[in-house]
N, C-alpha and C positions, 0 to 999 in steps of 0.2 A: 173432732178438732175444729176451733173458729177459723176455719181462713176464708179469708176472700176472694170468688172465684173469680173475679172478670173484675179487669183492671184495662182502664184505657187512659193512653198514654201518664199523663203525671197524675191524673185525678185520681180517688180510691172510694168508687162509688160504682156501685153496680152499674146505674144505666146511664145510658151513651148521652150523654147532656156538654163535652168539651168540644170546643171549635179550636181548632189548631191554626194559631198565627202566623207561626217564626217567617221568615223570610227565603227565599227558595236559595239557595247557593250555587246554583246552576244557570242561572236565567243569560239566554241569549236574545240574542236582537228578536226573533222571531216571535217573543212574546212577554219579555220580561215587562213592557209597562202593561199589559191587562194582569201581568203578575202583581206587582206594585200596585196599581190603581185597585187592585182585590183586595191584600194584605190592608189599604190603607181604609179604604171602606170599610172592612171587616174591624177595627181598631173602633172605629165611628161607629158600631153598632148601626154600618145602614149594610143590612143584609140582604134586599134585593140587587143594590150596584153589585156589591164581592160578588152573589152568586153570577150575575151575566157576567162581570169581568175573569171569573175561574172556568165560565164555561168555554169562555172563547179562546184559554189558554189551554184548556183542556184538551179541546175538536183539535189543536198542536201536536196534542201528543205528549204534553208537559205532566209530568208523572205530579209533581207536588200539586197542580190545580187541579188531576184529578182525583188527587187522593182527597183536599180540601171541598169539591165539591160533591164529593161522596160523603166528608162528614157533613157536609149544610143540609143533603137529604138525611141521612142518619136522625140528626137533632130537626130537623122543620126549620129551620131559618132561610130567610128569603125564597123557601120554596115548600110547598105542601111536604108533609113529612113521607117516606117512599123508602122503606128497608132494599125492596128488591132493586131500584134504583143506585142504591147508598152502593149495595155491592156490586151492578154491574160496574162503577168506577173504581170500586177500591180493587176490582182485579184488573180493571188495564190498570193501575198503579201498579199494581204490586208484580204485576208481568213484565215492569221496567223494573224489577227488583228493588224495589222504592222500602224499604224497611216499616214506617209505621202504619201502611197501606198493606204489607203481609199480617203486622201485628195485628190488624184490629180484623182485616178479613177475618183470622182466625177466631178469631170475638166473637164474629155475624157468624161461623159455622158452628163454632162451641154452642152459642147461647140458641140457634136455629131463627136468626132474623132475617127477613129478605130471602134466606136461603134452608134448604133442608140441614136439618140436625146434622152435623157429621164430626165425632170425636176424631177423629182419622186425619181428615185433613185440615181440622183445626192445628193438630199437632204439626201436620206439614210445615203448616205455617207459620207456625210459633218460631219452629226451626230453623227455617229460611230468614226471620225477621234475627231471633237472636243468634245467629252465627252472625249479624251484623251488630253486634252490638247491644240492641236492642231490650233496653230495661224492662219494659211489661211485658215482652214477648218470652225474657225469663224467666221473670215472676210468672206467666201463665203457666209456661212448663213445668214450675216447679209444681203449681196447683193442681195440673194435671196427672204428674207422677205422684204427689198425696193423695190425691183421690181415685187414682187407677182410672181416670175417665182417659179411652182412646189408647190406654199404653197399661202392660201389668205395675202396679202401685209400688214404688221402689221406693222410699225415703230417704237412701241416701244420696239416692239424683234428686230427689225434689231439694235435698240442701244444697246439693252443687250448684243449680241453678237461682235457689235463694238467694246465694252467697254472691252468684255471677250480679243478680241483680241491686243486691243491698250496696256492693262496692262503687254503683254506680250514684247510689243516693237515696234508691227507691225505699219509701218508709214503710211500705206494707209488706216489701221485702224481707227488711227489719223487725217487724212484727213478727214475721211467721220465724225467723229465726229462734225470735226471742220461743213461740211454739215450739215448734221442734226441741231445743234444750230444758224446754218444762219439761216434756213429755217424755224426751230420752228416745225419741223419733228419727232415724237414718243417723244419731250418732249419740256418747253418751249421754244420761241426765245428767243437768250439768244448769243448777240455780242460778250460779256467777254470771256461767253467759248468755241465759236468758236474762236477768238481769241487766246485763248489756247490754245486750239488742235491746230489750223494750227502751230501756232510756236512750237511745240514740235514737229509736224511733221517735219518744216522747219530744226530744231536741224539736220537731216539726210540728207539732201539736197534734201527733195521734193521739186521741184518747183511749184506745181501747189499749194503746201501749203502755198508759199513764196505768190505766188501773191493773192490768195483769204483773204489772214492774210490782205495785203496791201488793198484789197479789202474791207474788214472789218472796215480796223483801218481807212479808209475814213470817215463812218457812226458814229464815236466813237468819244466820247473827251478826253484829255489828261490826267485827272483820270479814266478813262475805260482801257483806253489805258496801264496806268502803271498798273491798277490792274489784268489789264489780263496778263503782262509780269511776275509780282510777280508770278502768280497762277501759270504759266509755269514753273516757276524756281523750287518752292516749289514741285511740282509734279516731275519734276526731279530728283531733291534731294532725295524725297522720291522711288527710283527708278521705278515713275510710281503709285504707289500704293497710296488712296484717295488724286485722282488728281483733284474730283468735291467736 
């Protein structure tokens, strides 16, 4: 099956290349402006300022600067590129239960960067990040339980966790749905709602969703075919939410 195993935060590309901007939601006097004056820098693509202003919020103790200065080592910006580095910070993040600093540790141990290989506690991690919520920390699990790496291979948790993460928005999520219902994988085969998925994917400009949808509506007739565009549309509407 095509799926994609490692997924960092909204990108859908194998390697670790996204810097995480959004704004901290937490920020007290103790370090919110080296927070701000980072975010703001990092916006200006001047990536030496972000990383001294993340560090200094970091040595605070401030989970979101060190999970950010953990991705600026991950990716090289503003600082020589350093895996083993990237992960000593993303585990003081994620040891404040910081959600996309578990998700992506679990990344560095899945993929073995910075850190020894460990299916194991990659899975820890995934765990820890989407009990929080956490869309790619879903999507990982669910990769995880398709591929049996770290956990015996069960399909029909990998679409539970699919399902956790597609509702959230995630389009690779969606993709692998749309798999699973070609294949008849952790639940019926079922044309309609792969057909589904992949166009709700496609809605984002997957292309791999665009062609396997095409791939699909080959196999289908032209009432399969509208009822699986209706179901698309309806699940959109609904933003996402009882999309089966």
């Amino acid at each position: 099956m095509h799926f994609l195993v490692i997924i960092i935060e909204k990108n859908h590309v194998k390697n670790l290349i996204i810097l995480i901007i959004t704004l901290s939601l937490c920020a007290t006097a103790a370090w919110a402006g080296d927070v701000e004056d980072a975010d703001a820098a990092l916006v200006r693509k001047n990536y030496a300022t972000a990383f001294s202003k993340y560090k200094s919020a970091a040595a605070k103790n401030n989970a979101y600067a060190q999970y950010n200065l953990g991705v600026m080592y991950n990716n090289g910006r503003g600082v020589k590129q350093n895996y083993a580095e990237a992960v000593r910070w993303y585990k003081l993040a994620a040891a404040q239960g910081y959600a996309q600093a578990q998700s992506i540790l679990g990344v560095m141990y899945d993929m073995g960067l910075g850190v020894q290989q460990d299916y194991a506690e990659a899975m820890r991690l995934y765990k820890l990040a989407a009990a929080q919520g956490n869309a790619s920390a879903q999507l990982n699990l669910g990769v995880m339980y398709d591929t049996g790496r770290g956990v015996k291979q069960n399909y029909a948790e990998a679409m539970r966790w699919f399902k956790l993460a597609a509702a959230k928005g995630d389009e690779r999520a969606q993709y692998n749905l749309g798999i699973m219902y070609s294949y008849g994988q952790g639940v019926l085969q079922d044309y309609v709602r792969a057909h589904m998925w992949f166009n709700i994917s496609a809605v984002k400009g997957d292309k791999d969703a665009v062609n396997n949808r095409d791939i699909i509506a080959s196999k289908m007739d032209a009432q399969q075919i509208a009822q699986a565009q209706k179901l698309a549309r309806d699940c959109l509407e609904r933003n996402l939410k009882i999309c089966d």
